[in-house]
C-alpha positions in Angstrom: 11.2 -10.4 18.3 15.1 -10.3 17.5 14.9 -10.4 13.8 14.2 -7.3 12.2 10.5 -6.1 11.1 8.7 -6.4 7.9 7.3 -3.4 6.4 4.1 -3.3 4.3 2.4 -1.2 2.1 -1.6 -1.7 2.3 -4.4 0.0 1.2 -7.2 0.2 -0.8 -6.5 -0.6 -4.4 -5.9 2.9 -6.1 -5.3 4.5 -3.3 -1.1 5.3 -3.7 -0.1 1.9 -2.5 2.4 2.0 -5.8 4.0 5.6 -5.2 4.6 4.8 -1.4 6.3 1.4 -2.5 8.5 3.5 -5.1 9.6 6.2 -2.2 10.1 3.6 0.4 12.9 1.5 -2.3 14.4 5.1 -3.2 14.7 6.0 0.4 16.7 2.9 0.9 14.4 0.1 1.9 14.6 -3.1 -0.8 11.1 -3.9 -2.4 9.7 -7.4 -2.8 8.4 -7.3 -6.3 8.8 -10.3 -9.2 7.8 -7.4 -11.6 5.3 -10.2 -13.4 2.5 -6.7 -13.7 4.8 -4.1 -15.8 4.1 -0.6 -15.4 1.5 1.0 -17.9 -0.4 4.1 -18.6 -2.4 4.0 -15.0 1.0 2.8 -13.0 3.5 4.7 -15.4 6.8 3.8 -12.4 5.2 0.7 -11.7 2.8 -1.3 -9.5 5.6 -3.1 -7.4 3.3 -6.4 -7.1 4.7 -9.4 -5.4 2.2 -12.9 -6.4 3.0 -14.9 -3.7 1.1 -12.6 -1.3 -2.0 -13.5 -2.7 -1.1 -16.4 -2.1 -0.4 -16.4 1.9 -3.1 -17.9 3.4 -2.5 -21.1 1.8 1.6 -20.9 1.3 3.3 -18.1 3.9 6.8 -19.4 3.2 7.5 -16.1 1.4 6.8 -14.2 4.5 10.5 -14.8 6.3 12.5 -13.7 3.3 10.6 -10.4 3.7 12.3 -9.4 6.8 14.2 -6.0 6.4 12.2 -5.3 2.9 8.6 -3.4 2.3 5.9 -5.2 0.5 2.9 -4.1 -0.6 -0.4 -5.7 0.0 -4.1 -5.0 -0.5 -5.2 -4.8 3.2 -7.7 -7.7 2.8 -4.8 -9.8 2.4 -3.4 -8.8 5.9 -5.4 -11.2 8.1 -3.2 -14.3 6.2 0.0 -13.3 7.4 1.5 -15.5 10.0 1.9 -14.1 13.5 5.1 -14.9 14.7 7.2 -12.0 12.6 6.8 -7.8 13.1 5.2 -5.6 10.6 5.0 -2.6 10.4 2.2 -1.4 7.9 2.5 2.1 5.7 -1.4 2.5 5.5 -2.2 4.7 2.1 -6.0 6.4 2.3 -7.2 8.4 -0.4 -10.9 9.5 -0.8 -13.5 7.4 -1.7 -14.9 8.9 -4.4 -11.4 9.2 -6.1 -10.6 5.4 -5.8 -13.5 4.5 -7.6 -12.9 6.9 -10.0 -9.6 5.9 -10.6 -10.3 2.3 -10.6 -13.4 2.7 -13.0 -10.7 4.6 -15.6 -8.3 1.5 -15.1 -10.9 -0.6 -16.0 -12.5 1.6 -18.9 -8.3 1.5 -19.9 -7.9 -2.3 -20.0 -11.3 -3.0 -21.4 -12.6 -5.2 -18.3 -15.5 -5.5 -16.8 -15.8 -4.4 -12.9 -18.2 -5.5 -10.3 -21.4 -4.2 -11.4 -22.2 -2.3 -8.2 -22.8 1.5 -7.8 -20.7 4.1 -6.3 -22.7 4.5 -3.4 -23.7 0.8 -2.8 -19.4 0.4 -3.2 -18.5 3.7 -1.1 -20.3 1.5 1.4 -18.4 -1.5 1.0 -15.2 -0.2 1.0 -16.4 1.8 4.8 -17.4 -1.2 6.4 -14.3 -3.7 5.3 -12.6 -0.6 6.8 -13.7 -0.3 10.1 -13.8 -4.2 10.5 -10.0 -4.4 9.3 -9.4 -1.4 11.9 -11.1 -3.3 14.4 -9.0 -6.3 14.0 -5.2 -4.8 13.4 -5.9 -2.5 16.8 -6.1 -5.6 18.6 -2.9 -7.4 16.8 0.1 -7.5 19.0 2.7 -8.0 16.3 1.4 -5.0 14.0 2.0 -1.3 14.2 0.3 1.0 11.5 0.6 4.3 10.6 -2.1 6.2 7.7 -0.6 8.2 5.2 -2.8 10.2 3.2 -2.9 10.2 -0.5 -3.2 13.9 -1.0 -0.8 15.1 2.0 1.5 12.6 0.2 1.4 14.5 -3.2 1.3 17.9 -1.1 4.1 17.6 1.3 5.8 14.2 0.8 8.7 15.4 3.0 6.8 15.9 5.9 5.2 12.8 5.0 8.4 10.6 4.7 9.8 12.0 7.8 6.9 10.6 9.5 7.3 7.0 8.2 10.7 7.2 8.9 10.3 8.1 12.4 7.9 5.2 12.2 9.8 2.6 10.6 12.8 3.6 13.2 14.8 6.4 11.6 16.0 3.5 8.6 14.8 6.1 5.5 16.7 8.4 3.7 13.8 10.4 3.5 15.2 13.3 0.8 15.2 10.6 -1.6 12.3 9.1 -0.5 9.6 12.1 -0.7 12.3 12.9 -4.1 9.7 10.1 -6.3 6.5 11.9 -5.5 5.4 13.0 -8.5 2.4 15.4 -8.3 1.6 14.9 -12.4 0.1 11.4 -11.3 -2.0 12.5 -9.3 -5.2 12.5 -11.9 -8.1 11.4 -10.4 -9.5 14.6 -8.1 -12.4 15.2 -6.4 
């Protein structure tokens, strides 16, 4: 493939897809966003959505324009994409526990209802959509992945940057990259 990869931000929702999307743009790679989802008191820099992706299955015409830009994407969304372009996917994980928590206080936040399943029965959930999308990206020819972890972010997001960069080809100025990280967000412990 001559034209130059796409990288993508995935994850589990609430599990630092945002912040990675945020150090990525800082450290020099441009961000697909249409900023319709403005930042608030759970995503205080931002949640750095981009609609159409939601969208893909049904209408991947946004997917060339991504070339040479970072997107982020709920990994369920993933198995749309179309499989003639590169991407290179920046795979947040955060513990279990701590993405329900934090998605139960976005919800409590914004008044909504979630699904009305328990931790345990979800904690489940979320394991075996993960190994089955595991499963399926090993065996994808056009996708390379590399697992970031929430905490080690927050801890050492230099190391962590100088990983993706090595990753993504040596493209990110990671000093300004691992810069964003900021600890204070991270609110949701185990």
């Amino acid at each position: 493939m001559k034209e130059p990869f796409i990288t993508i931000v995935s994850g589990l929702p609430r599990s630092g897809t945002s912040m990675m999307m945020q150090a990525l743009e800082a450290g020099g790679i441009p961000a697909l966003t249409d900023n319709i989802r403005k930042q608030d008191e759970d995503n205080p820099k931002g949640y750095y959505e981009f609609e159409p992706v939601k969208k893909t299955k049904d209408d991947p015409s946004w997917v060339s324009a991504a070339r040479g830009k970072v997107v982020k994407m709920v990994y369920s969304l993933l198995y749309d994409l179309p499989s003639e372009y590169e991407y290179r996917i920046v795979f947040m994980q955060r513990a279990l526990e701590e993405v329900i928590a934090s998605q139960k206080k976005m919800l409590q936040r914004t008044g909504k209802q979630g699904a009305q399943v328990g931790d345990e029965k979800l904690t489940e959930l979320f394991k075996a959509q993960l190994i089955k999308f595991n499963h399926w990206i090993a065996n994808q020819k056009n996708f390379s992945i590399i697992s970031v972890n929430y905490t080690d972010m927050i801890a050492l997001p230099q190391l962590q940057c100088d990983r993706i960069n090595t990753f993504l080809g040596g493209i990110l100025d990671t000093e300004a990259a691992s810069a964003t990280v900021d600890p204070a967000l991270y609110r949701n412990r185990l």
